[in-house]
C-alpha positions as CSV (number, residue, x, y, z in Angstrom):
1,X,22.1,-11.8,-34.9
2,X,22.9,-14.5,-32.1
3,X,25.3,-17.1,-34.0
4,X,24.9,-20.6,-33.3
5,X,21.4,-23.2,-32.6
6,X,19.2,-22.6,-29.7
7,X,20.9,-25.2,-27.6
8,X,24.3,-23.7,-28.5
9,X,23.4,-20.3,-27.1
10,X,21.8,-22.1,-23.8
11,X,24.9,-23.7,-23.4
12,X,27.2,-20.6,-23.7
13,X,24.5,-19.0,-21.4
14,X,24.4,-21.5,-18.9
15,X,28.6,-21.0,-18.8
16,X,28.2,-17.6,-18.6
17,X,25.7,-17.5,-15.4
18,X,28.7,-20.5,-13.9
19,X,32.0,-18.0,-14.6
20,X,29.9,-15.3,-13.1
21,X,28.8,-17.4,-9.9
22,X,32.5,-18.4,-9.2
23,X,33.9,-15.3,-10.2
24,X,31.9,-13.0,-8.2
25,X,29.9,-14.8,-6.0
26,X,32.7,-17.4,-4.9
27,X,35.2,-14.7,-5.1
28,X,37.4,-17.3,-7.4
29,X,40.4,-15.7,-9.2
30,X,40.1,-16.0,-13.1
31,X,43.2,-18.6,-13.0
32,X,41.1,-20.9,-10.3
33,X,38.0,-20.1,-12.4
34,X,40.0,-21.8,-15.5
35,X,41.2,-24.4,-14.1
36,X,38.2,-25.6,-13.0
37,X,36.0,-25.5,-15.6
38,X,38.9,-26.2,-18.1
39,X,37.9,-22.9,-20.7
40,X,40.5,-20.0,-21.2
41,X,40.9,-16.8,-19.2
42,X,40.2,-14.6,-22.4
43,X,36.5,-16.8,-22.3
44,X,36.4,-15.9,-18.7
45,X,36.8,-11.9,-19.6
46,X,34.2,-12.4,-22.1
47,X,31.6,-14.1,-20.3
48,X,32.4,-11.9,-17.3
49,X,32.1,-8.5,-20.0
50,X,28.7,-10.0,-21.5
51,X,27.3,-11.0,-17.9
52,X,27.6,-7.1,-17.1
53,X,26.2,-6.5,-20.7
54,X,23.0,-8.4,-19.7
55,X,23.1,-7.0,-16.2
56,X,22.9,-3.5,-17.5
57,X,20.1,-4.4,-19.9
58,X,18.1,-6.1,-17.3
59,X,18.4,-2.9,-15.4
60,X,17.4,-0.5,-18.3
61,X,14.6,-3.1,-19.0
62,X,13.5,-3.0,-15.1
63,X,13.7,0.9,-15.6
64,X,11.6,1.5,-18.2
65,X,8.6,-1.3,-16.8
66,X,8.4,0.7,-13.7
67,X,8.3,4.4,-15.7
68,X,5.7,2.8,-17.9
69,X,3.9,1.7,-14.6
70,X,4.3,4.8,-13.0
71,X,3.2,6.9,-15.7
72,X,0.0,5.2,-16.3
73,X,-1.0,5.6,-12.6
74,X,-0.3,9.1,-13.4
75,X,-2.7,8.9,-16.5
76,X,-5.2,7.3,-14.1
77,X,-4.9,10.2,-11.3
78,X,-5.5,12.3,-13.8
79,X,-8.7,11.2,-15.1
80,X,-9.9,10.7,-11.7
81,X,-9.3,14.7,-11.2
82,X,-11.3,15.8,-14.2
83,X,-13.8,13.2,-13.0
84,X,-13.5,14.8,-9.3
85,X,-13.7,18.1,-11.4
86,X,-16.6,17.6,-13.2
87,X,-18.8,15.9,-10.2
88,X,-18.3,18.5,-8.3
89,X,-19.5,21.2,-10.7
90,X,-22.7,19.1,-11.2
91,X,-22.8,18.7,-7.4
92,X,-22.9,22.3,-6.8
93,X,-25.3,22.7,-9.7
94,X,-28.0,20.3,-8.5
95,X,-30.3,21.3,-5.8
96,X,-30.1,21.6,-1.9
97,X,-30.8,18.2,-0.2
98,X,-31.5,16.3,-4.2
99,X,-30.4,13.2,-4.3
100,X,-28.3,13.5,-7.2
101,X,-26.6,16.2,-4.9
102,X,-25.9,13.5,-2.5
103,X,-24.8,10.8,-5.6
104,X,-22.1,13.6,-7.1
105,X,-20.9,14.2,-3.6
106,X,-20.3,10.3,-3.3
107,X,-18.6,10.1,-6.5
108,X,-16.3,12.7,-5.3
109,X,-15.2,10.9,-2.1
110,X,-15.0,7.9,-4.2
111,X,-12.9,9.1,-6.6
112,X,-10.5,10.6,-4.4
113,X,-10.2,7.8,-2.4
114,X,-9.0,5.5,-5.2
115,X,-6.4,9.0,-6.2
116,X,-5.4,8.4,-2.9
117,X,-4.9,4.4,-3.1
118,X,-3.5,4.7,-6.7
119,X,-0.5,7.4,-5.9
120,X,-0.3,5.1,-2.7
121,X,0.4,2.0,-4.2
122,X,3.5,3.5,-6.7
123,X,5.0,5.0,-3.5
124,X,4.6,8.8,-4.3
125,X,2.4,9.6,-1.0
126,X,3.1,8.1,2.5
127,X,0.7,6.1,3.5
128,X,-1.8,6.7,6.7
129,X,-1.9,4.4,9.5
130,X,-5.1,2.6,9.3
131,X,-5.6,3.4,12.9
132,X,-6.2,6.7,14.5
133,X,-2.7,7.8,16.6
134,X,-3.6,9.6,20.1
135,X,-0.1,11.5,19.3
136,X,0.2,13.7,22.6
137,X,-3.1,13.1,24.4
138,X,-2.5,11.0,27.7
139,X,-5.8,9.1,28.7
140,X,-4.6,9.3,32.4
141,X,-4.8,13.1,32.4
142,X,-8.2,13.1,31.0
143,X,-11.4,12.8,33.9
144,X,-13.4,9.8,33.2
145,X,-15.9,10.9,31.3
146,X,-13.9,13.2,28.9
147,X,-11.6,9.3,28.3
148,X,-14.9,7.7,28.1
149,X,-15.8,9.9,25.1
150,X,-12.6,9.9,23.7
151,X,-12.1,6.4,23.6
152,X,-15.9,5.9,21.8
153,X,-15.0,8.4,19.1
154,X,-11.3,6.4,18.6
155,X,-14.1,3.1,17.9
156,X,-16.4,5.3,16.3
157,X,-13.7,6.2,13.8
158,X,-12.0,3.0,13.8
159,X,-15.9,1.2,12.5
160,X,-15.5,3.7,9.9
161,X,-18.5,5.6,11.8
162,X,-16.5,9.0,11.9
163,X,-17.6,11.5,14.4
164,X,-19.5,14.9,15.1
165,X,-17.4,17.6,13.3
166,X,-17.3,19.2,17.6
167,X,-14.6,15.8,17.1
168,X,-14.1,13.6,20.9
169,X,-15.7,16.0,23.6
170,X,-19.4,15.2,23.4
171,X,-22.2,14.0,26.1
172,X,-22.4,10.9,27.7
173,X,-25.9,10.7,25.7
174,X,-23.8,10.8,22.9
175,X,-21.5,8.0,23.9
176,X,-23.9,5.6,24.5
177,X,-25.8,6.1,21.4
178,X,-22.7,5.8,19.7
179,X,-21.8,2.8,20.6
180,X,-25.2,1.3,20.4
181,X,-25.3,3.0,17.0
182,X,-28.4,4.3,17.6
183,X,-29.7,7.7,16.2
184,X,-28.5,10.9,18.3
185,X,-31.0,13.1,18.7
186,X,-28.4,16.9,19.4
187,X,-31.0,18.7,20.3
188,X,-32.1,16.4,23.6
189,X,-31.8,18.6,27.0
């Protein structure tokens, strides 16, 4: 048990936190350290020793938070997969084209997505650019139309819109009614 009032041990603290700021931060020798705050080298080695001691703890203490924060995002991953689990059996269970067909699949995406934002956030997957990378492709080697289309499916994805699954080469009809975001008919001659 801490000996001393409340004031008493904010004091020694206080001393503490200055021995340690000449001593190691200042790069003062313990003699220089002494001298100028008028208090014995053996105080010195002990404030020094209990500086480390709190130092350590703060460090075990930081440790364990961050387990304790990790391990519940874990929890939480893991309830999203028997949720992801589960929707998908109903979705696969419900009929062709039903609506609740179409609600399970959104759950699904839904719950993956926040998986993906939760293992994100404690820094155990890399996150993706927000933007979609060319990589290799050079526009200037495409003709114009095939750069034209490439460049409204990069919008297309970047509004979120996605594109067909035949991915950037599609008609100019296509294009257009892309970025008018207007219905595209596939079957037009």
């Amino acid at each position: 048990m801490p000996r001393g009032t409340p004031e008493e041990r904010e004091a020694i603290a206080r001393r503490q936190e200055r021995v340690w700021h000449l001593r190691v931060v200042r790069k003062l020798t313990e003699h220089e350290v002494s001298q100028l705050m008028s208090i014995s080298r053996r105080t010195i080695t002990r404030d020094l020793a209990a500086m480390r001691a709190r130092g350590q703890s703060a460090v075990a203490l930081s440790a364990a938070s961050e387990k304790a924060v990790v391990d519940a995002g874990l929890q939480a991953v893991s309830e999203l997969d028997a949720i992801v689990r589960q929707a998908w059996t109903d979705c696969m269970a419900a009929p062709d084209g039903s609506l609740a067909r179409v609600g399970y699949l959104n759950l699904v995406l839904k719950s993956i997505g926040e998986r993906l934002r939760i293992l994100q956030s404690l820094g155990l997957m890399k996150k993706v650019p927000e933007e979609v990378l060319l990589g290799d492709l050079d526009l200037r080697q495409l003709s114009d139309s095939e750069a034209e289309s490439a460049l409204t499916f990069l919008r297309a994805c970047a509004r979120g819109a996605g594109g067909p699954a035949g991915g950037p080469a599609r008609g100019a009809a296509e294009s257009q009614a892309v970025d008018r975001s207007e219905p595209v008919d596939s079957h037009e001659g």
